[in-house]
C-alpha positions in Angstrom: 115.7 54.1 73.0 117.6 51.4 74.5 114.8 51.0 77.1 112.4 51.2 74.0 113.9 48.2 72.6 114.6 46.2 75.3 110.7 46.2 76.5 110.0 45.4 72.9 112.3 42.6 73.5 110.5 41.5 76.6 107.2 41.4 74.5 108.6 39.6 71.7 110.0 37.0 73.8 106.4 36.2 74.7 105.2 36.1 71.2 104.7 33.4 68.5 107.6 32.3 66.6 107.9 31.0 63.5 108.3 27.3 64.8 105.3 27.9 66.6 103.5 28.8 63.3 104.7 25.9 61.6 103.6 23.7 64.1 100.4 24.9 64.9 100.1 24.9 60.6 100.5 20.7 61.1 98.5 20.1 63.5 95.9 21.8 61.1 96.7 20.0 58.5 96.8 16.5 61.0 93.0 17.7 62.1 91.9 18.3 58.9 92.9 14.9 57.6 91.6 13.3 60.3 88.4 15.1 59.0 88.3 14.3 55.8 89.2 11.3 56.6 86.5 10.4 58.9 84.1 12.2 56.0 84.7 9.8 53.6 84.2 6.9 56.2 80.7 8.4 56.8 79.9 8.7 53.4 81.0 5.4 52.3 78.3 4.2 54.9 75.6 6.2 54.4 75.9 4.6 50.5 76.3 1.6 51.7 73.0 2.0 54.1 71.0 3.3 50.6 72.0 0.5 48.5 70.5 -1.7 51.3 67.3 0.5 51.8 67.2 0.6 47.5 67.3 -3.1 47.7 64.4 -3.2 50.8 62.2 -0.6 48.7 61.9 -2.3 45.6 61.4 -5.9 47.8 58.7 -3.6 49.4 57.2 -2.9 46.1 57.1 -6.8 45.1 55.2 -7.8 48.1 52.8 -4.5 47.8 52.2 -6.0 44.1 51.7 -9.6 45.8 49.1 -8.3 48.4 47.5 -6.3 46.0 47.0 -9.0 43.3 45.5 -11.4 46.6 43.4 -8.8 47.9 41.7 -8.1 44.6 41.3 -12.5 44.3 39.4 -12.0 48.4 37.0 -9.1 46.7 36.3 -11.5 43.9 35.7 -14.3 46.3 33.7 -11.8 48.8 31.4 -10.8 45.9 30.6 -14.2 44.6 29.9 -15.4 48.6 27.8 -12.2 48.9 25.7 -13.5 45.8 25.3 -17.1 47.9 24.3 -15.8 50.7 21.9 -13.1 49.0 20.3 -16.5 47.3 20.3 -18.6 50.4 18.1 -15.6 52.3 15.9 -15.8 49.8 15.6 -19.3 50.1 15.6 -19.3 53.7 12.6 -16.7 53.6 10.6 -18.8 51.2 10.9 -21.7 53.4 10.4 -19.3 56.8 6.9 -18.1 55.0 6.1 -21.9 54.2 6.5 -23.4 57.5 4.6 -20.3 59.2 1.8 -21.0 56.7 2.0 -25.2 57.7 2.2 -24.0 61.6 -0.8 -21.9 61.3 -2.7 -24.4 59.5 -1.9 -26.9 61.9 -2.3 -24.8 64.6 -5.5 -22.6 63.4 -7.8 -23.3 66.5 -5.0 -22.4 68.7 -4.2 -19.4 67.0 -7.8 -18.2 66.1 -10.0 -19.9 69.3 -11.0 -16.5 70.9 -12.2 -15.2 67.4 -13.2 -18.5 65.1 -15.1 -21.6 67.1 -15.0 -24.8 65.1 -12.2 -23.4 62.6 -10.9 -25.5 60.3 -9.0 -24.7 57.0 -10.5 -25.6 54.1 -8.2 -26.8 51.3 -8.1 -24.9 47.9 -10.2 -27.5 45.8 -13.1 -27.4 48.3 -12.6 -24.0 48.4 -13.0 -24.1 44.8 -15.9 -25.9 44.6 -17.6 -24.0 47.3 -17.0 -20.9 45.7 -17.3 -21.1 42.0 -20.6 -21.0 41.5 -21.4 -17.3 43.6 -18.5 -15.2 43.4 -16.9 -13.7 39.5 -13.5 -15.5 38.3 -11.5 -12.9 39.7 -12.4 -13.0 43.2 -12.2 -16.9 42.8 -8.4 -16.0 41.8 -8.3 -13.8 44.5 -9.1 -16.9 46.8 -7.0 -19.4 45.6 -3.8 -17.1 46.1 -4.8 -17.0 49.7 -2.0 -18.7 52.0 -4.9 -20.2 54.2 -8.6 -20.0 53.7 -10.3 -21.0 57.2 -14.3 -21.3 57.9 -15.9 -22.0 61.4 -18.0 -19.7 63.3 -17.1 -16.3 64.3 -17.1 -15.9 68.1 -19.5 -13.2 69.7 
């Protein structure tokens, strides 16, 4: 027995006491404050970083409302220069189909030489008075809505 107890002894001597207990208890305790500590430092951030973010988002939101409001004043603006432009087309294809008609009077023999000798264009109140007398009132309409009436000789 004594030899029991003294290599119980032996092992003991190895083993943790209660000092060692109590210390490794505090340094525990030391980490886990540090923890907690270092926690609440995070968190305090992080609420500090959303109060900034809260104040970006709704500054966000203003200038959304801003560019909104200016983009619907462009599309107003587009729509009323799309109406211009729509009007000046028309315009400009009038006077395109009135300057053809002047070119090809002016230019009728050029145009017309290989078909028409002698052509000339014939002005809508000779044409009128050449034509009254033999053809019904509608054709004589019919003529007088003609861009260019031209008489000559036809070639071949």
């Amino acid at each position: 027995m004594a030899q029991t107890l003294g290599s119980m002894l032996e092992e003991m001597k190895g083993s943790v006491t209660k000092e060692d207990l109590r210390i490794l208890s505090e340094s525990i305790k030391d980490s886990d404050d540090r923890n907690v500590s270092r926690l609440e430092s995070a968190i305090a951030n992080l609420a500090e970083a959303q109060g900034r973010t809260e104040v970006c988002v709704v500054e966000l939101a203003a200038a959304q409302q801003r560019t909104e409001a200016r983009l619907e004043e462009l599309a107003g603006a587009m729509r009323s220069l799309a109406a211009v432009v729509e009007k000046l087309v028309i315009r400009t294809d009038r006077h395109e189909g009135s300057l053809l008609e002047m070119k090809f009077r002016n230019r009728l023999p050029a145009y017309l030489k290989l078909f028409l000798r002698k052509g000339r264009v014939v002005c809508a109140t000779d044409l009128l008075d050449e034509i009254e007398a033999c053809h019904t009132q509608s054709e004589v309409e019919d003529f007088l809505r003609a861009d260019v009436v031209a008489i000559g000789v036809v070639a071949g």
